[in-house]
N, C-alpha and C positions, 0 to 999 in steps of 0.2 A: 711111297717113298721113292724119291730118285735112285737109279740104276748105281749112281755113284756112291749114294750114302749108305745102300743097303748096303756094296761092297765093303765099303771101309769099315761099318759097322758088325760084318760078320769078322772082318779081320780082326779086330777087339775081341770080339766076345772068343775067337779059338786060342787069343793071344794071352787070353786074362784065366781060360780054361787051362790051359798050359801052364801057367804060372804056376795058376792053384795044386795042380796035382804033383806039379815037380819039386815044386821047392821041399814038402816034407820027405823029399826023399837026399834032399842033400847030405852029404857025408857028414856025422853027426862029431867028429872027430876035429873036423875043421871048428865048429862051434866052439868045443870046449878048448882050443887053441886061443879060439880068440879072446872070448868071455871069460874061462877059465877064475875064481876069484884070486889075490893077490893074498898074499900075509896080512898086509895094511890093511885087509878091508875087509865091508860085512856087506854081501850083497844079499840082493831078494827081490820079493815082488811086494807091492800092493793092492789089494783087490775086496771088492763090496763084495757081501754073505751069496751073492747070484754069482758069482765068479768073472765078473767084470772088471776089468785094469782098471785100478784108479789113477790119472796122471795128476801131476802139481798136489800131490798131497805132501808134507814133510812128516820126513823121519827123522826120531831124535835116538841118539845113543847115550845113554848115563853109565856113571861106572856104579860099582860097591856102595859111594856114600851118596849118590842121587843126582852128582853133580854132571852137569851136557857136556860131553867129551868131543861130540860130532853131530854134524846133522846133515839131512841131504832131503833132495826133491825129487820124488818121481818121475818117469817120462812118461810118453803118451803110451809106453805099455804096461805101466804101471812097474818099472824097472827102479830100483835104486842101487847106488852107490855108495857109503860112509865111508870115509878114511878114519881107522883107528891109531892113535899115536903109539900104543904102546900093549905088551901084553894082559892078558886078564880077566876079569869077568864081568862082561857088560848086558845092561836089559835093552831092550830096540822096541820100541813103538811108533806106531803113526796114528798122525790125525790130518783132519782135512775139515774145516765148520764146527760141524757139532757129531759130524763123527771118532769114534775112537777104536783103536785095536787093543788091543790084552798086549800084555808083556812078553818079549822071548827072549830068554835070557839064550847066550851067545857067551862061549869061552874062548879068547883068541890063544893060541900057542903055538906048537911047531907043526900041529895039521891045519890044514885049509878046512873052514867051517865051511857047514851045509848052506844051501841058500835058504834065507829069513822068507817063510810065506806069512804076512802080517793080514789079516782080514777084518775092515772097517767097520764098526756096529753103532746103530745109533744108539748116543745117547739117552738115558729116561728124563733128564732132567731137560727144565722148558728151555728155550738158546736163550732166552734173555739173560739167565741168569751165566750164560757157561761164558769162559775165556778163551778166546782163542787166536791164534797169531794171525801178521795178516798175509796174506797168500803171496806168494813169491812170483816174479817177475815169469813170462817167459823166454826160456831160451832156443825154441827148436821150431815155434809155430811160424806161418807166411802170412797168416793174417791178425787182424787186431779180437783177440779173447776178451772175454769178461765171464760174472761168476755171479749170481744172486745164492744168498745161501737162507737156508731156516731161520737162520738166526737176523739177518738183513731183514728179511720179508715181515717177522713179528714186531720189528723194531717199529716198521713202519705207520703212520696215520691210519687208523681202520687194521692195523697186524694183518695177520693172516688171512680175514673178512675181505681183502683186498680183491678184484678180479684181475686177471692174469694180466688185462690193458693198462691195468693201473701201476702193476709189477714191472711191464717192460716199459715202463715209462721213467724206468729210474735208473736206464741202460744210454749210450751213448749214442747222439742222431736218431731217437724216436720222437715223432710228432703222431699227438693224437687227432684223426679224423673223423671222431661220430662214430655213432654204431659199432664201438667194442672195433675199431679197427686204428692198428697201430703202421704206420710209415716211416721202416727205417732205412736208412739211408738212400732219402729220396725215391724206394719203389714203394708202389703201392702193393700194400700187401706182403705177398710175395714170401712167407715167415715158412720153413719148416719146423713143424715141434715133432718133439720123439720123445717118446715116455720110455726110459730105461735102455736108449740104442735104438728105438725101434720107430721109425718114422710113421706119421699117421695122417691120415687124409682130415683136407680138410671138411665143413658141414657146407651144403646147401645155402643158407644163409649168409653167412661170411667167413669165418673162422672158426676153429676147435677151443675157443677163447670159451665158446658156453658148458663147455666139456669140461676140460684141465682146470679145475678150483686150485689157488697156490696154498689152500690147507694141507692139499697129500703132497706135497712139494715136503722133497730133504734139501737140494739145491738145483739150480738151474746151472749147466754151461753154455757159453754163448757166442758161438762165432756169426764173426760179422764180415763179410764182406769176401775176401779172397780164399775162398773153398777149397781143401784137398779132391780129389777126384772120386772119394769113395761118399763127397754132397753132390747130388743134383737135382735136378727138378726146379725147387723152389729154393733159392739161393741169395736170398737178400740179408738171411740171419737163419741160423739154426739153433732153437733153442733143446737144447736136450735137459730134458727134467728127470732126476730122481728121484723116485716118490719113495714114500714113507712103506717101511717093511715091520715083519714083525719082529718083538725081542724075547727074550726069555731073563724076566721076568714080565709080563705082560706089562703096555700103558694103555692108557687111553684118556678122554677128554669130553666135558658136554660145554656146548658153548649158546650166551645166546647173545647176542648183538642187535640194536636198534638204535631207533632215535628221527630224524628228522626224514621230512619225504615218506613217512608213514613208512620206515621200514621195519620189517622185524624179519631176523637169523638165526633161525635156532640150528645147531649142527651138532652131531658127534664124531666120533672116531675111537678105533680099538684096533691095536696088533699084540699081537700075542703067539703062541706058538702051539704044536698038537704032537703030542710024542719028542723026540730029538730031529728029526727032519724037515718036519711042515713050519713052516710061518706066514702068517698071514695081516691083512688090515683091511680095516673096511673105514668108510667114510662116508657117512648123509647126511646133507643142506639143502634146506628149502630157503627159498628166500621171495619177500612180496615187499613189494616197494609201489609207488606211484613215477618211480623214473628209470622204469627199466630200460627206456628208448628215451636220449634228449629230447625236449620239446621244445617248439619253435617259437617260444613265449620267455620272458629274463624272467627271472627270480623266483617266489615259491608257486607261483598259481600255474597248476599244470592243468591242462585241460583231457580227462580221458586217454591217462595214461599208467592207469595200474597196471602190474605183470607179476606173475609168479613163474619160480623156477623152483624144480625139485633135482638135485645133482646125485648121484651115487657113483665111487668108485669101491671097489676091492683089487687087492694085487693076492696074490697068495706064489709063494716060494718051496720047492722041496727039491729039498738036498740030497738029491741019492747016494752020492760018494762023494770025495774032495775032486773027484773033473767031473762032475755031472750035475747040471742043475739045469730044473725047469722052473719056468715062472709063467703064471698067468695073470693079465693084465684085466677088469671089465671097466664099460665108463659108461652110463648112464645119465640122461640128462632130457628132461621132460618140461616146457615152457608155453607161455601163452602171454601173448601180450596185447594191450590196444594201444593202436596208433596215434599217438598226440596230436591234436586239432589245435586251431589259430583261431579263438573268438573275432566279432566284429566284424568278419567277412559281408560286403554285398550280397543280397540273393541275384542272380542274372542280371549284372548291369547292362549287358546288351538287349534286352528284354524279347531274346530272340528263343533261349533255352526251354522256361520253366514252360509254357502254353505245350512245345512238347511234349515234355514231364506229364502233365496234366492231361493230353489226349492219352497218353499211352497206360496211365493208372489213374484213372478219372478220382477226385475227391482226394490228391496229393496233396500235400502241404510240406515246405521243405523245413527240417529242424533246423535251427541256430547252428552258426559253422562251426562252435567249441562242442555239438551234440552229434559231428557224423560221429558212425561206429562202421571203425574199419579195425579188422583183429590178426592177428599173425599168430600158428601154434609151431613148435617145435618139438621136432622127434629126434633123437640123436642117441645111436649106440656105435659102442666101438669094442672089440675086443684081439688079445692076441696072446698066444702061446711062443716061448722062447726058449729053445735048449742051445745051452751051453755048454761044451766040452773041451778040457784042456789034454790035448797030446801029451806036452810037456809043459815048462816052465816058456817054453820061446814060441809053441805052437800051438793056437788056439782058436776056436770060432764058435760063431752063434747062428741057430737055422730058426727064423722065425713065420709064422703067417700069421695071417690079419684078417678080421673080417669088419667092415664097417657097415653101417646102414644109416642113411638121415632123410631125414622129410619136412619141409617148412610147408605151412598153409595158411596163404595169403586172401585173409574174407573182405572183398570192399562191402563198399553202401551206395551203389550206383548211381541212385534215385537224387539222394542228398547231395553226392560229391559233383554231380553233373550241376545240380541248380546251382551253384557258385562260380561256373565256367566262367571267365574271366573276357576270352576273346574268341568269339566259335570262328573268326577267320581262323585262327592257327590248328594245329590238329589238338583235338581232345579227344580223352575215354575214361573210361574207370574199368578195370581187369581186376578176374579172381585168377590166383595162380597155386598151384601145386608144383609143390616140385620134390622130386625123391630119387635118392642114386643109391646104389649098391655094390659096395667095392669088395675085393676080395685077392690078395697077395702073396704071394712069400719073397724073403729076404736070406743071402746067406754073406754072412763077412768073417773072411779068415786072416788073421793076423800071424805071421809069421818072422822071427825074428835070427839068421842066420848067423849073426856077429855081432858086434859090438856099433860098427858101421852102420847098418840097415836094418829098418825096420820097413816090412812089407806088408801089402792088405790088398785082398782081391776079393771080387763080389758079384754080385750080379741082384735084381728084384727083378719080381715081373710082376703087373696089374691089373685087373680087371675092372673097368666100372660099367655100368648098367646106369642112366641115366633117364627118368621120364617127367616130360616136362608137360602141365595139362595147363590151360589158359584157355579162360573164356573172357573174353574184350565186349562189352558196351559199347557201344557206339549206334549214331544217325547215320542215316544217306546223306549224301549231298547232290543237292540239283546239280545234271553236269549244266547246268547252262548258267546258273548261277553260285552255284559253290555255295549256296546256302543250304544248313542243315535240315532234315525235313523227315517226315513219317516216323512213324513207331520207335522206342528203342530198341534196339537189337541187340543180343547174346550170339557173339559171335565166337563158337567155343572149337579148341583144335587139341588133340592128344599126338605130343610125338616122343619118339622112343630112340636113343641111338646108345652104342655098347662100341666102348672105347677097352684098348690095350694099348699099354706103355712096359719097355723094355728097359733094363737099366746094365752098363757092365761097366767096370772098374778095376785097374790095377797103379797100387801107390806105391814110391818108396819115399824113406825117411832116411836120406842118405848123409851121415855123420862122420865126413873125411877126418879129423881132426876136433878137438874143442869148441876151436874158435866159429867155423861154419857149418852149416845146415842145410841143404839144398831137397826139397821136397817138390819130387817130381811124377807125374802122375800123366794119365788117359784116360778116357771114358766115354763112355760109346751111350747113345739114346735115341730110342725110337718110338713113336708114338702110331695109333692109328684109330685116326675117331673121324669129323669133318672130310677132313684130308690124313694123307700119311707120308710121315715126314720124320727125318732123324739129323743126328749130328756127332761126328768125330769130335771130344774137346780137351786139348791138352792142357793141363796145368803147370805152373816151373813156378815154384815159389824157393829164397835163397835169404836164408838168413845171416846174421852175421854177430856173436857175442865178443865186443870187443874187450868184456871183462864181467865182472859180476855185476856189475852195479848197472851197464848197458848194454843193449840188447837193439837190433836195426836190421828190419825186412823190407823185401821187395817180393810185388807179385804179379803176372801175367796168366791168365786164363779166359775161354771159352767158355760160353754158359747157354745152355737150351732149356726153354722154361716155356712148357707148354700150357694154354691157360686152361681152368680147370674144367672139367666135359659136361661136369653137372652148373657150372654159371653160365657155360654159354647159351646165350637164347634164341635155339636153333627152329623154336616155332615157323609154320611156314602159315599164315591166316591169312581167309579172305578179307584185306581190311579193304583194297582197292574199292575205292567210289565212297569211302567212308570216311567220315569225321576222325576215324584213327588214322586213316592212309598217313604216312610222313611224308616228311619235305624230298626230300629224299630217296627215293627207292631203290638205292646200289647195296646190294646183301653178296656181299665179297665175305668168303668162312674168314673165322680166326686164324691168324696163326701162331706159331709158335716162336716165342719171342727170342733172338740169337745175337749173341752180343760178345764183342771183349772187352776183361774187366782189368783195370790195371790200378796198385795198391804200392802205396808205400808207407812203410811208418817203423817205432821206433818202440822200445819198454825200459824206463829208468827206475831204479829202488834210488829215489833220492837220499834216502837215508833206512835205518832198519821200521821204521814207522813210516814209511813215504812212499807211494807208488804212483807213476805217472805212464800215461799214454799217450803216445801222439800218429796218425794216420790222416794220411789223405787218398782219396780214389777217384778213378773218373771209370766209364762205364760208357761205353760208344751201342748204340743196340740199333736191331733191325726189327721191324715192326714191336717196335716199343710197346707195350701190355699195359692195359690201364682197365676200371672198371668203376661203375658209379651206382649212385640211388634212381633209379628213374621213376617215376612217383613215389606214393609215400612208403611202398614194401621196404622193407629192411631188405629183403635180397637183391645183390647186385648183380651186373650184367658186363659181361666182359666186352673194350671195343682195344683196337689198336690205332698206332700210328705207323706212318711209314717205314719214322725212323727219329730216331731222339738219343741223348747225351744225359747221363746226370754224374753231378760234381760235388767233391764240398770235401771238407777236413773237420776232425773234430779231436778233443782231449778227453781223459778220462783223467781223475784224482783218486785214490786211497789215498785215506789219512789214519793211524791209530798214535793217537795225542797220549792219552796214557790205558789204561784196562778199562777202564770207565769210560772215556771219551773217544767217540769216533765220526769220523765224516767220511760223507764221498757224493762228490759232483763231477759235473759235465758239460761240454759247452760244445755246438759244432754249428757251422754253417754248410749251408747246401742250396743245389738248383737240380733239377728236372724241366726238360722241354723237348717236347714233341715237334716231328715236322709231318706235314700231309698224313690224312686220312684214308688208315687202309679198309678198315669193315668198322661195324657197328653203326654208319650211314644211320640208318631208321632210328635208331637210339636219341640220334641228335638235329638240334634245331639246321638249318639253312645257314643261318650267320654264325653259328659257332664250326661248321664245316667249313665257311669260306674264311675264317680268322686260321682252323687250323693248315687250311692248305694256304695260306698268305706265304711269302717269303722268306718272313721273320718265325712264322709257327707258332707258337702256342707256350707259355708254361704250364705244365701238369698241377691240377686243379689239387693235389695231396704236397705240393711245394710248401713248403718253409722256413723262410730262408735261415733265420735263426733257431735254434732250438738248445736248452739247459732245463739242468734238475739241479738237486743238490738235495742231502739228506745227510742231518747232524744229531747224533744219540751219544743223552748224557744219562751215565747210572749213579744215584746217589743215594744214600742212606741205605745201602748194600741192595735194597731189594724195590726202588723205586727207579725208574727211566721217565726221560723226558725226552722228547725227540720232536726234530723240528725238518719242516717238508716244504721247499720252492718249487717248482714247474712254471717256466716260460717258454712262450710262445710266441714268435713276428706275429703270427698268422697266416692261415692256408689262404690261397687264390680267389679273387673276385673280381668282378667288373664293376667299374664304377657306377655308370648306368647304363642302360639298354641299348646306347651307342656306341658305349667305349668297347674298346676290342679288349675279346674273353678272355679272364684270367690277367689281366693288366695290370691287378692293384692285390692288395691282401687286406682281409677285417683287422680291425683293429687287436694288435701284440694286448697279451694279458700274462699278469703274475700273479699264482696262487701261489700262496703260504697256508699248508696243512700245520697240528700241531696236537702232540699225543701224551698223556701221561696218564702210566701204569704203575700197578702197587703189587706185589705179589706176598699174598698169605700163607705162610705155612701154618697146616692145619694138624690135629695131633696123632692122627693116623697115620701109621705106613707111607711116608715118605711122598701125602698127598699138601696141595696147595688148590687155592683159588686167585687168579688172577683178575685184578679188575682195572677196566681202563675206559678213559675219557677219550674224546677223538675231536676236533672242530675242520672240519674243509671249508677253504676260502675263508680263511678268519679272518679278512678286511672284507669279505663282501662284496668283490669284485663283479659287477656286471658283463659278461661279454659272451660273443658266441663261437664255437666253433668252427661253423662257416656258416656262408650267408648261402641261400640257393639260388638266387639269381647271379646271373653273371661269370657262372664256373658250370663246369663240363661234367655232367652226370651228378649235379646235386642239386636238384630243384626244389629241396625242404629243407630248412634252416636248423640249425643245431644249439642251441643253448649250454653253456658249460651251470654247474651245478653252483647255486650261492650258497652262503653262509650255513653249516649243517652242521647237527650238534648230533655224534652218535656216544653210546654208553655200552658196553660190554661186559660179561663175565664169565670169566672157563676156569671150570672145575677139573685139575688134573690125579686123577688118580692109578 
């Protein structure tokens, strides 16, 4: 780390240490000056059975005869306010989705009432069937929020069978690119997810997407874009999910789901509870399809592309007292896939290959090109322990640690995938790869609340990963005198190991002069040391502005250090020189860590009581811009950068609730990404796409699109049946027209898919059980088209096909 950064960075972490230790000691007298409740009013908190703030939940106050006297919203400490008109006796609850609190009844008169603690539980009943308001505007956040709930995610085409890619596709500026990887707001990647608060690394592969099923999902929240200071790292979206806990009375669910693509889903789920303290749930899905990885071929004929996954979560909760709660999280997840082939293939049109082939395993015969067998397994656990303690009602924190472990194993078919070499002038190989990291963390976030004005939060995490990366490369000699490939194949195999730390600190406030404005202002310090070592000072000033109830209008400037991650970079150091693998290329400049400012503006309107709109735009100015692709057929990607790059775009969000039955919500946004000059990942890439990126003009980022909308319409009718209906459009991600035109120039051809779903739910004459059954069709016009092409774009040299016309059929049994 520079001499500079380390200073400024220790100055943070004594400044954010100071913070934390001081503030609970503030004079406690001044608080209740401030806060103090009024006659008018019923104050309190809200918070989930782990003791976690719940914000933007509403609270309603009824009198004696049932009738809504008052209501109010949460903040982000899960604080609320009611104005009551008049004296007497009222009950207070909250809800939030498909969760709900019990009743406190609340007597107003000539003493000041106690503060209301109301605590969220889920529901037993399925969300299809529940009512629920629709969420209220914000008025305090700097960036643009969103909210996937239980009840959203079952509504959806395929319910809760859904994978997470498919969920956050129903969120505002995601574009899908292949391989379970979603790009939102024009970065690649880049998603933090956090199960219950608690941020989680990602897998070896690509994302924690093979992890997080949206079955253990209560709801998703979801910031996008302009960050408080207590996100960093990965900062394109944070989705934090809360998973499904246990209840008393117990539920549970068996489910099985199939249909086309040879799939079949069998899953269950049970929370329940042990004594008055413990709760728990558990959840296992396997799942076998023929399209676990797109294939590079349209419509149903896949070629050698079965896969099986086996998922297991459990969360388990105990409640020691009302400020003490531990929770433990585990996430299990077990895979193996083969790689889809492209029938029709030439055998060695250069007719220079196979005679090698043939010296080197004498009585070869290459199988048909839809018959290589190349296979990829996955290993993925994740787990973490959480306590939670509240000092009081205004002081409170969570100390967590983490332990991850993942490992993908990448099998080629050397033999077969070389006889099909295309051009042995360019470089060729076929590689087996391993790869395996092992993380291990702790987290502390303390939220403290002084006054009625500030709301404060300081933190720090600290990381460990272990990284080992094994690859053995295939490859010829080449004559130096003629560059032709020649002798035996060779296994040219290399083991490297590197063990990365990353430091995190942060102090925020949430400062509330008046009603009308909001100014959340914050610092945060980050250091990392793996390749190189390196850190970053980054302030955030975000200022909002509620010009009344109905509109709400923020602004935001921050700093952002986003290191790439230690287990994708491909720090191999192989003999490939004098070989058929050598690249174009041979500049091996480290990663680094991408540092950018990010500037945000936008807007939250309640058009009416059933109408919710959003509107944002950002731009994002970055240094060594972070990107990362497919570089043969592995599903594991490999991180490269740019010098330096810009990405832009604006987008809208809708809630709609038309009446209890009927609800919408879409979205629409445009956007760009573009890179200028090539800082590392050299080897990775061809000669011509190095000298388009380092051209004048630069390059668009190959995960570009420029348009991107969803939309999702759910109607319930005959009390216990839903219909719902499902758009996704696409411009299309980046391509070159042909082998001449400069990379990333043009986009595959824009596609719209319409999904469409309808469920019937049976009560059955038991105990308050049901069975649920539902139809499902994706792409119900049978759209052809691909998700990107691999020629002519920057780290995706296999083609992606989107999924045609598919008929799946469902049934869960809830008991």
């Amino acid at each position: 780390m520079h001499r500079a950064a380390r200073r400024s960075f220790g100055m943070v972490t004594v400044c954010c240490l100071l913070a934390g230790a001081v503030i609970p000691l503030l004079p406690v007298h001044a608080q209740e000056q401030a806060t103090g409740p009024q006659m008018s009013q019923i104050n309190g908190v809200v918070q989930n059975q782990d003791l976690r703030r719940v914000p933007q939940a509403i609270v309603q106050v009824r009198d004696q005869e049932g009738n809504t006297v008052s209501s109010a919203v949460t903040n982000d400490a899960g604080e609320f306010q009611a104005e009551i008109p008049e004296e007497g006796t009222f009950s207070v609850n909250a809800v939030l989705d498909t969760y709900r609190s019990e009743y406190v009844v609340v007597k107003m008169g000539t003493a000041s009432p106690q503060p209301v603690v109301l605590t969220l539980a889920q529901t037993k009943e399925i969300a299809l069937e529940i009512v629920s308001p629709l969420a209220p505007i914000q008025y305090k956040a700097s960036s643009e929020t969103y909210a996937v709930s239980r009840r959203e995610i079952e509504e959806l085409p395929r319910g809760n069978n859904n994978e997470l890619h498919d969920v956050l596709l129903t969120i505002p500026s995601a574009a899908y690119g292949a391989l379970k990887q979603v790009h939102i707001r024009q970065d690649h990647a880049n998603l933090q997810f956090r199960i219950d608060g608690v941020p989680i690394p990602d897998t070896v592969s690509s994302t924690f997407s093979d992890v997080i099923t949206p079955r253990a999902w209560e709801r998703a929240d979801i910031i996008l874009g302009g960050m408080e200071a207590q996100y960093g790292n990965k900062t394109a979206a944070v989705i934090d999910i809360t998973t499904k806990s246990g209840t008393k009375p117990g539920f549970g669910s068996l489910q099985m789901f199939g249909g086309s693509n040879q799939t079949i889903n069998p899953s269950f789920e049970y929370g329940g509870t042990v004594g008055e303290k413990f709760r728990y749930y558990i959840l296992n899905s396997h799942t076998a399809t023929n399209r676990g990885i797109e294939p590079p071929t349209l419509g149903h004929s896949i070629f050698h592309g079965q896969s099986e996954r086996n998922q297991t979560f459990f969360r388990g909760d105990y409640q020691m007292d009302n400020k003490n709660n531990l929770s433990l999280v585990f996430l299990n997840s077990i895979a193996k896939y083969q790689i889809p082939t492209l029938p029709g293939q030439e055998v060695d049109p250069s007719g220079e290959i196979l005679p090698l082939l043939e010296a080197s395993r004498p009585g070869f015969v290459p199988v048909p090109s839809q018959a290589i067998d190349e296979n990829q397994k996955e290993n993925n656990q994740y787990s973490h322990l959480v306590w939670r303690h509240d000092v009081n009602a205004s002081n409170f924190f969570s100390l967590s640690t983490y332990f991850r472990h993942t490992r993908a194993t990448f099998k080629t078919d050397p033999f077969n995938l070389l006889a099909y070499t295309a051009d042995p002038e360019e470089p060729f190989s076929a590689a087996d790869q391993d790869r395996m990291a092992y993380s291990a963390g702790v987290r502390f976030d303390h939220t403290y609340i002084p006054n009625k004005h500030h709301l404060i939060k300081v933190g720090f995490q600290i990381d460990r990963t272990q990284a080992v990366n094994k690859t053995g490369i295939y490859a010829f000699d080449r004559d130096p005198a003629t560059g032709e490939p020649i002798g035996d194949l060779r296994n040219i195999r290399s083991d490297n190991r590197l063990i990365g730390w990353r430091q995190e600190v942060w102090i925020q406030d949430q400062w509330s002069p008046d009603d009308h404005w909001t100014f959340n202002i914050g610092v945060r310090g980050d250091a990392v040391q793996y390749l190189v070592s390196e850190g970053q000072v980054s302030p955030r000033i975000g200022v909002t502005y509620k010009a009344n109830q109905a509109n709400v209008f923020h602004a935001f400037y921050g700093r952002q250090f986003t290191p790439p991650n230690l287990e994708a970079i491909s720090f191999a150091r192989l003999g490939v020189l004098g070989t058929t693998a050598e690249p174009e290329n041979l500049t091996n400049n480290n990663v680094r860590a991408e540092r950018a400012h990010y500037f945000e503006i936008g807007s939250y309107h309640a058009l009416t009581k059933w109408a919710t709109l959003e509107l944002t735009g950002y731009y994002k100015l970055a240094r060594y811009l972070s990107d990362a692709g497919q570089f043969g057929t592995t599903p594991m990607l490999n991180f490269f950068a740019f010098e330096r790059g810009w990405q832009r775009g604006i987008d809208g969000a809708l809630k709609v609730k038309f009446t209890d039955n009927l609800t919408g919500r879409g979205n629409v946004a445009w956007g760009q990404c573009k890179g200028y000059g090539l800082h590392s990942g050299h080897f990775l890439l061809e000669q011509k796409e190095i000298d388009d990126i380092n051209s004048k003009g630069g390059v668009f980022c190959d995960h570009t699109q420029m348009v991107t909308s969803s939309a999702v319409l759910s109607y319930r009718f005959l009390q216990r049946t839903t219909i719902t209906g499902q758009m996704l459009y696409g411009s299309g991600l980046r391509t070159a027209e042909n082998e001449e035109a400069k990379t990333n120039s043009t986009h595959v051809p824009s596609y719209t898919i319409y999904n469409l779903s309808l469920t019937h739910t049976i009560p059955l004459p038991w105990d308050r059980q049901k069975l649920l059954l539902g139809f499902d069709v994706i792409n119900l016009l049978d759209q052809k088209y691909f998700i990107n092409q691999g020629e002519g774009s920057i780290g995706l040299g296999v083609s992606h096909a989107g999924m045609p016309r598919s008929f799946f059929f469902r049934a869960q049994w809830f008991f």
